[in-house]
C-alpha positions as CSV (number, residue, x, y, z in Angstrom):
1,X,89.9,88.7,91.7
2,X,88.1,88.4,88.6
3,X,89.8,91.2,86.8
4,X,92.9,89.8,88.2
5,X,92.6,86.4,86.4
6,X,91.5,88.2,83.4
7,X,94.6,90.1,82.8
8,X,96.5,85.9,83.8
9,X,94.8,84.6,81.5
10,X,95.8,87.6,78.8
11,X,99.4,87.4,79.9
12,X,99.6,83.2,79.9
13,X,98.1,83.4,76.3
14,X,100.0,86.4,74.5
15,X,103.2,86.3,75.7
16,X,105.0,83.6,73.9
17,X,107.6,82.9,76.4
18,X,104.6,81.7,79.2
19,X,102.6,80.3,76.6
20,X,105.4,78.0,75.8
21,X,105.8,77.1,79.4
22,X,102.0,76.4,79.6
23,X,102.8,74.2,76.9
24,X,105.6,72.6,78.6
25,X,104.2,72.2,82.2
26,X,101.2,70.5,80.4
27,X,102.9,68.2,78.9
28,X,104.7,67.1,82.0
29,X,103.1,64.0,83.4
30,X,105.1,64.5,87.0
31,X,102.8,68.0,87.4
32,X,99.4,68.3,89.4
33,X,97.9,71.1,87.8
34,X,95.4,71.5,90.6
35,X,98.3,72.5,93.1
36,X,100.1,75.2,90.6
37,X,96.7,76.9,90.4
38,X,96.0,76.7,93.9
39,X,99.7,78.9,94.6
40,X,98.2,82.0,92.6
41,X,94.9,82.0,94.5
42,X,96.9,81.7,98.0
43,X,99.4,84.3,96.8
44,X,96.4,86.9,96.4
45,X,95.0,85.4,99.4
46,X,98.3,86.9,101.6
47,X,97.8,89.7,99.7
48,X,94.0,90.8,100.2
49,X,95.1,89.9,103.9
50,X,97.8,92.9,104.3
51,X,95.4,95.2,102.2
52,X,93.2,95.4,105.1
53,X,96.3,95.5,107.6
54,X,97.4,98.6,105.9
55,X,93.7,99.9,106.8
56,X,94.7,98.8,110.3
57,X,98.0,100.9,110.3
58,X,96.6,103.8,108.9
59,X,93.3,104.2,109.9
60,X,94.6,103.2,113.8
61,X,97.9,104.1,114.2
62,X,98.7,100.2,115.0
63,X,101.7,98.1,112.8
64,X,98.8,95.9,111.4
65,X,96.1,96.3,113.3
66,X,92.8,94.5,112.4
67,X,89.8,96.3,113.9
68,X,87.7,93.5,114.4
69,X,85.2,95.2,117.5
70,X,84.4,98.2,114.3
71,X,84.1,95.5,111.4
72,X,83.3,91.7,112.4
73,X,83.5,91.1,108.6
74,X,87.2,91.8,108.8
75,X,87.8,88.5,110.8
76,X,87.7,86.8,107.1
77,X,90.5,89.0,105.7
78,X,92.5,88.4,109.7
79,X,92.4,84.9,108.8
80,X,93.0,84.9,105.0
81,X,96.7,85.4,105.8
82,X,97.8,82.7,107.9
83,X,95.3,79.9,106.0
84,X,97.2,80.4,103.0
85,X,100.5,80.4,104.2
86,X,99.4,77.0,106.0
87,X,98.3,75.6,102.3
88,X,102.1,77.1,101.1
89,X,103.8,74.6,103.9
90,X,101.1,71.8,103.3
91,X,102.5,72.4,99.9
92,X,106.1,72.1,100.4
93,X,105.4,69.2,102.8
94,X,103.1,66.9,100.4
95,X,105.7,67.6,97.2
96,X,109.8,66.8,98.9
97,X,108.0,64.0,100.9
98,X,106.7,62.9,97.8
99,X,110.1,62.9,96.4
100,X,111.6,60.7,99.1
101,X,108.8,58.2,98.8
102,X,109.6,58.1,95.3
103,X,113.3,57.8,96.3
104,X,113.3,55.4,98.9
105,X,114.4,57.7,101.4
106,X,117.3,59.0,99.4
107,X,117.9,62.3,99.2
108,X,121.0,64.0,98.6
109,X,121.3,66.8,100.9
110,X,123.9,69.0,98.9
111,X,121.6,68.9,95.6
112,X,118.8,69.5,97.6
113,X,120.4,72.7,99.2
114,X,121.8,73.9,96.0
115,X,119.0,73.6,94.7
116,X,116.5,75.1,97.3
117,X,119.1,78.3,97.2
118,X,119.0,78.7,93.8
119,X,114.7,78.6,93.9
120,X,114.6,81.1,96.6
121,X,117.5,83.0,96.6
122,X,117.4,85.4,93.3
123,X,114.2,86.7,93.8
124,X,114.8,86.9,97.7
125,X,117.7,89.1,97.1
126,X,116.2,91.7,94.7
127,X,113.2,91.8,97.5
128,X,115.7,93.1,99.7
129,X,117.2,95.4,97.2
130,X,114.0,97.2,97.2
131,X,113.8,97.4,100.8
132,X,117.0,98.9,101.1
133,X,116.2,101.4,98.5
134,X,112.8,102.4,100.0
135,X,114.4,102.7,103.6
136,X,117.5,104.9,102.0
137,X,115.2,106.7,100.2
138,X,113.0,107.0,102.9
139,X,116.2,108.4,105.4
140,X,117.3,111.0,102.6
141,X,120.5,108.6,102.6
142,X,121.7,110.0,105.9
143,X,122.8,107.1,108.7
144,X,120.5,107.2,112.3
145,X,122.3,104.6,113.5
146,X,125.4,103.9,114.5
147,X,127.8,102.5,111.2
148,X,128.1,99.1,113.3
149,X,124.4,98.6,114.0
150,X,123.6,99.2,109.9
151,X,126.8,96.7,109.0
152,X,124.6,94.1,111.3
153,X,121.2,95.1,109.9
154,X,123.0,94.0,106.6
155,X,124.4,90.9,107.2
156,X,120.6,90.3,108.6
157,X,119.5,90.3,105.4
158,X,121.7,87.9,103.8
159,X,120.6,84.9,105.3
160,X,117.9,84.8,103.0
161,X,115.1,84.8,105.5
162,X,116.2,82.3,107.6
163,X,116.0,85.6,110.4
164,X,113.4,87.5,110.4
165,X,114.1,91.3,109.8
166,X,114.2,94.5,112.4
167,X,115.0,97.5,111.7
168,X,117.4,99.0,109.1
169,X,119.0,102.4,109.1
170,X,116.0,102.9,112.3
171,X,113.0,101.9,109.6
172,X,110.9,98.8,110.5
173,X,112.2,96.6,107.6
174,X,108.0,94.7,107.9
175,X,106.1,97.5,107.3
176,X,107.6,97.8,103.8
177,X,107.3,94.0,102.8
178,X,104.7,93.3,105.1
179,X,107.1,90.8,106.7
180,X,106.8,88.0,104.7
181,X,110.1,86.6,105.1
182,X,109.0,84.8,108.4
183,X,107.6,81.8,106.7
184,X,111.0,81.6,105.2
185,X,112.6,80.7,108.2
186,X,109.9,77.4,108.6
187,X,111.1,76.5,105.4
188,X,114.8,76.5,105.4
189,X,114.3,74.4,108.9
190,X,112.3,72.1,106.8
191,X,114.9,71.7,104.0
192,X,117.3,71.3,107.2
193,X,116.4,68.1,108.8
194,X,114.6,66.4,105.5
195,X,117.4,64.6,104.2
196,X,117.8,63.0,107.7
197,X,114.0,62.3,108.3
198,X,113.4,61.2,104.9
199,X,114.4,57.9,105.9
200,X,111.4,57.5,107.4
201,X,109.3,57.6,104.1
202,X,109.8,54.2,103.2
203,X,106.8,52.0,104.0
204,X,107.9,50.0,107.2
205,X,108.6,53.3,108.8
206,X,106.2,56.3,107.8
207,X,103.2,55.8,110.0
208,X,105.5,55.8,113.3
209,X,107.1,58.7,111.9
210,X,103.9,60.6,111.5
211,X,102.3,59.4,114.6
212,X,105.7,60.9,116.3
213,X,104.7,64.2,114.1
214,X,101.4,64.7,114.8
215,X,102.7,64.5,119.1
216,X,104.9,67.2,118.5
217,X,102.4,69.1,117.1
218,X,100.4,68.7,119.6
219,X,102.8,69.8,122.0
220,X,104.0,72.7,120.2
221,X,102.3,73.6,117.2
222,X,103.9,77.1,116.7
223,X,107.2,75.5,116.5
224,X,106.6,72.7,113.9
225,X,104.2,74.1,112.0
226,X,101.6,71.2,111.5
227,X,101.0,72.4,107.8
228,X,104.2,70.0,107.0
229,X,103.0,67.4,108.7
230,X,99.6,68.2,106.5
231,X,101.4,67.7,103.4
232,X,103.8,64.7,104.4
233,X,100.1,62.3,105.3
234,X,98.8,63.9,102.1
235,X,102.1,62.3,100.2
236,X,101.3,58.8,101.5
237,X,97.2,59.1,101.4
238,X,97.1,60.3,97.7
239,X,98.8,57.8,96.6
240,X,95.9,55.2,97.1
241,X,93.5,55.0,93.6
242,X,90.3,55.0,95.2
243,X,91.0,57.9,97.8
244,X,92.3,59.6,94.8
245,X,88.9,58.9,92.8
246,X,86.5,59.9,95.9
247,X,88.6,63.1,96.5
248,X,88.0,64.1,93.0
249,X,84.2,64.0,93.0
250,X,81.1,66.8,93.2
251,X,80.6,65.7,97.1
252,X,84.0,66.2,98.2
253,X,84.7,69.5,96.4
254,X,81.3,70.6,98.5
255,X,83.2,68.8,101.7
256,X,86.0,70.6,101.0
257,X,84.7,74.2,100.4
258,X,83.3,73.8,103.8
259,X,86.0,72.8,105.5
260,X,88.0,75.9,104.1
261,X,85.4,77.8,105.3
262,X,85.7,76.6,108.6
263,X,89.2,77.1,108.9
264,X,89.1,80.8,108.2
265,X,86.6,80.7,111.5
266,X,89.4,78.5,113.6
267,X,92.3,80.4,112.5
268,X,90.9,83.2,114.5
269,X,89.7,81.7,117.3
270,X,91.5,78.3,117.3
271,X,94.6,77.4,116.9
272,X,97.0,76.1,114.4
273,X,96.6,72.7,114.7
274,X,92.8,73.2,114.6
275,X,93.1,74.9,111.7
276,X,95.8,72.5,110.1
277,X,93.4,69.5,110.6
278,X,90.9,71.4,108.9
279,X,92.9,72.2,105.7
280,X,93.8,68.8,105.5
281,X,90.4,67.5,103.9
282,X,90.6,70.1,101.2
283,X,94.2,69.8,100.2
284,X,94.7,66.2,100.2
285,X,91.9,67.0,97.8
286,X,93.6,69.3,95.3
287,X,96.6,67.4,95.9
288,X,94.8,64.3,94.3
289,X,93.8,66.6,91.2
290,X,90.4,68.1,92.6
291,X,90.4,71.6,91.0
292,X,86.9,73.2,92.0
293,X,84.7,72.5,88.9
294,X,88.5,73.3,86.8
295,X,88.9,77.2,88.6
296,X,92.2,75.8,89.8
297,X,93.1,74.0,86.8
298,X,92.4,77.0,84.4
299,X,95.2,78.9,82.6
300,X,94.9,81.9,84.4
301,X,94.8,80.1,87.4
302,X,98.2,78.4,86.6
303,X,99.7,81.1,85.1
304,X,99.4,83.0,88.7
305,X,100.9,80.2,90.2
306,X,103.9,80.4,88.1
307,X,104.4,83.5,89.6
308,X,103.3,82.9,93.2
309,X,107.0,83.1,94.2
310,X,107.0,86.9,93.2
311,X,103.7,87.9,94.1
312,X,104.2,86.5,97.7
313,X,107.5,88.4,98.2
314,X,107.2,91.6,96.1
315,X,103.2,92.6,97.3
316,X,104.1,94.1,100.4
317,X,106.6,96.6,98.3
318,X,104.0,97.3,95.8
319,X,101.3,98.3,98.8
320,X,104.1,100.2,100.4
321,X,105.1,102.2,97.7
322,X,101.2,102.6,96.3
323,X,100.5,103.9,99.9
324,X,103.2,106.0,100.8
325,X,102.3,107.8,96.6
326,X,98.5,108.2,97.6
327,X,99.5,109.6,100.6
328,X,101.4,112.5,99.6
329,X,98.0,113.6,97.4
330,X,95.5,112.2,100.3
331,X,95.1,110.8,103.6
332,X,94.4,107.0,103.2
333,X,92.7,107.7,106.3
334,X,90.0,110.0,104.6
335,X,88.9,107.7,101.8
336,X,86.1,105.5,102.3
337,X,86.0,101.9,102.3
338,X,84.9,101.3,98.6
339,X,87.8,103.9,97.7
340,X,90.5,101.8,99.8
341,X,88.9,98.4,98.0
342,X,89.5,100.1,94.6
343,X,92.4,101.4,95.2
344,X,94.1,98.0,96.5
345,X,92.2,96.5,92.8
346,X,94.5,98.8,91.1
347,X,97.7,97.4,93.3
348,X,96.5,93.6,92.8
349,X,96.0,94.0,89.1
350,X,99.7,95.3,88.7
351,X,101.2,92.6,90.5
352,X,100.5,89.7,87.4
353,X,102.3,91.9,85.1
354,X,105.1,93.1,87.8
355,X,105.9,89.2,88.7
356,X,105.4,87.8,85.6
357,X,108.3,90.4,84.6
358,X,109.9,89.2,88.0
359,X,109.9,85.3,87.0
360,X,110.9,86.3,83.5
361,X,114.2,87.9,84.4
362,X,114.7,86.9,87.8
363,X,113.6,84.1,88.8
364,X,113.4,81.5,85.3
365,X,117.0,81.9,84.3
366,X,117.9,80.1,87.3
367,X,115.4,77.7,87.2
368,X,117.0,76.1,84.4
369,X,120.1,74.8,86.7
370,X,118.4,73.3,88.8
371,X,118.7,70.1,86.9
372,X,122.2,69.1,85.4
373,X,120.4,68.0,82.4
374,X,119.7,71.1,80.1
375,X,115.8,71.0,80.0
376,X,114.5,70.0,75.9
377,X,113.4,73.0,74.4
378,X,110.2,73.3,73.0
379,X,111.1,73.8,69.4
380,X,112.4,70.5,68.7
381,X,109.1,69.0,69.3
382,X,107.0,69.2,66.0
383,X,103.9,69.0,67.7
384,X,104.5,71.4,69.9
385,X,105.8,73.7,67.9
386,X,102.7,73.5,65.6
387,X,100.5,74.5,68.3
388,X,103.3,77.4,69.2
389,X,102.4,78.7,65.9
390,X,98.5,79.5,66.9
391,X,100.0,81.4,69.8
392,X,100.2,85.1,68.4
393,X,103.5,86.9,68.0
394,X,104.4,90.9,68.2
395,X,106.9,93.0,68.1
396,X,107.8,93.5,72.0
397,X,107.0,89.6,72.8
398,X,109.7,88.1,74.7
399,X,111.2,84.4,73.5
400,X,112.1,81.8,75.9
């Protein structure tokens, strides 16, 4: 992880085009810098998670198998995968139901789709390209299915996650993204009924609302995912100054390390809402600035959550494809386990170049219509642009 932050920080500092945006993102008062670091490190924490279920698959035989009676350690990695993808939800929860606070309960549903489609769509849709390339490749091209059944498959992919995926042209679609598009379905539900329940963000109303939550939770916390619920308290509770000023201090980041550390334990033998409430201490934390002694707040910590988006959806692909190459020159299954942890270092420390490329060309030009008002660029700021000119140029750097 070290190395990995290394090459982010190299990346956010020498190529102009994210140095600029570091630049811009700073300057942007509406930002918590704490939060945009925090994506990167959850990102790699899905990651690290399906590096050991590929151990599982190969070593076993078992579609993402963790082998917890040979290695109790592994129990961390288990549980590394669904705590961060809890934070991701807490996430999208603490910053839309910030929004309607902030709005008065007004949101706009058609912008707010547009808009959401236009975040997650572009990079969804090259994710699937790859599947489909790696499962044609994979069937020489050849169909072993019936026409109809692949036309379906197909049209399951287009709805942009809100379905999970099966199988395509008879290959297990998960195995070669690690099935990350199930989290996508939570949110698009979310987006769903937020412009009707964000009504219930202005003052009079919130705490019945969340009281009305947090029962639903309780009875069903598979279904509602009490992450959003997390994040929607978080919205309300960071928004008073002394909370905000405790939350920030040496005892709380200590409270808070704990508390993670704890989860990982309850996310393996809790349950979600367990776990929820004990993510909730340390994000209302980071939501309120708190950035670990400034690990979060760090450039290359930032500059890995820039590119969370892409590391999230395109890590399964790159451990697939790395896999199925080391494979055809060695058995995974006769390497030890320092040789599968170096070998998975030399997948993770692609991926910050690979998504930064991604977010470059895939995901950033859309990013700009988002708003109606073309963002300011950076050169007509003169203060900005004299700090632009300390930021080395070459040949093969890309301009914003």
């Amino acid at each position: 992880m070290g190395l990995i932050l290394f090459m982010a920080a190299a990346i956010s500092k020498h190529w102009r085009f994210y140095a600029e945006l570091g630049l811009r993102e700073s300057a942007n008062p509406g930002r918590t810098p704490a939060l945009d670091g925090l994506r990167g490190f959850l990102a790699f924490g899905v990651f690290f998670h399906h590096c050991l279920a590929w151990f599982g698959l190969v070593r076993l035989g078992k579609a993402w198998a963790f082998p917890l009676h040979q290695d109790p350690g592994m129990s961390y990695y288990a549980a590394l995968g669904p705590v961060s993808v809890d934070f991701f939800f807490m996430i999208s929860g603490y910053l839309f139901w910030t929004k309607a606070i902030e709005s008065e309960g007004r949101i706009r549903p058609l912008k707010l789709y547009r808009n959401r489609f236009l975040r997650i769509a572009p990079l969804y849709l090259f994710s699937a390209s790859c599947i489909l390339a790696c499962v044609f490749f994979k069937t020489g091209l050849r169909l072993a299915v019936p026409a109809r059944d692949l036309i379906g498959d197909l049209l399951g992919m287009c709805y942009l996650g809100f379905f999970t995926l099966g199988t395509i042209n008879g290959v297990y679609a998960n195995n070669i993204n690690a099935g990350v598009f199930w989290s996508l379905h939570y949110e698009w539900l979310f987006y769903a009924i937020l412009p009707f329940i964000a009504v219930c963000a202005r003052p009079r109303r919130a705490w019945a609302f969340i009281a009305i939550t947090l029962l639903l939770c309780l009875w069903s916390p598979e279904d509602v995912r009490p992450g959003f619920w997390v994040g929607i308290v978080t919205a309300h509770v960071a928004r008073q100054p002394t909370v905000r000023k405790f939350l920030c201090s040496a005892p709380a980041t200590a409270c808070l390390l704990a508390c993670i550390s704890l989860s990982l334990w309850g996310s393996i033998h809790g349950s979600p809402l367990l776990t929820a409430l004990l993510l909730a201490f340390p994000f209302a934390a980071f939501a309120c600035g708190n950035g670990i002694f400034g690990l979060l707040t760090s450039a290359a910590a930032r500059q890995l959550g820039t590119i969370s988006y892409s590391i999230y959806l395109l890590h399964g692909i790159v451990l697939y494809l790395g896999v199925s190459l080391v494979q055809c020159v060695v058995p995974l299954s006769a390497l030890s386990v320092p040789e599968c942890w170096l070998l998975c270092s030399v997948f993770g420390l692609a991926l910050p170049l690979l998504c930064s490329l991604t977010y470059r060309y895939i995901e950033h030009p859309f990013l700009g219509k988002l708003s109606s008002r073309k963002p300011e660029s950076l050169s007509s700021s003169p203060l900005l642009q004299r700090q632009m000119n300390a930021v080395p140029a070459s040949p093969d750097v890309v301009v914003s």
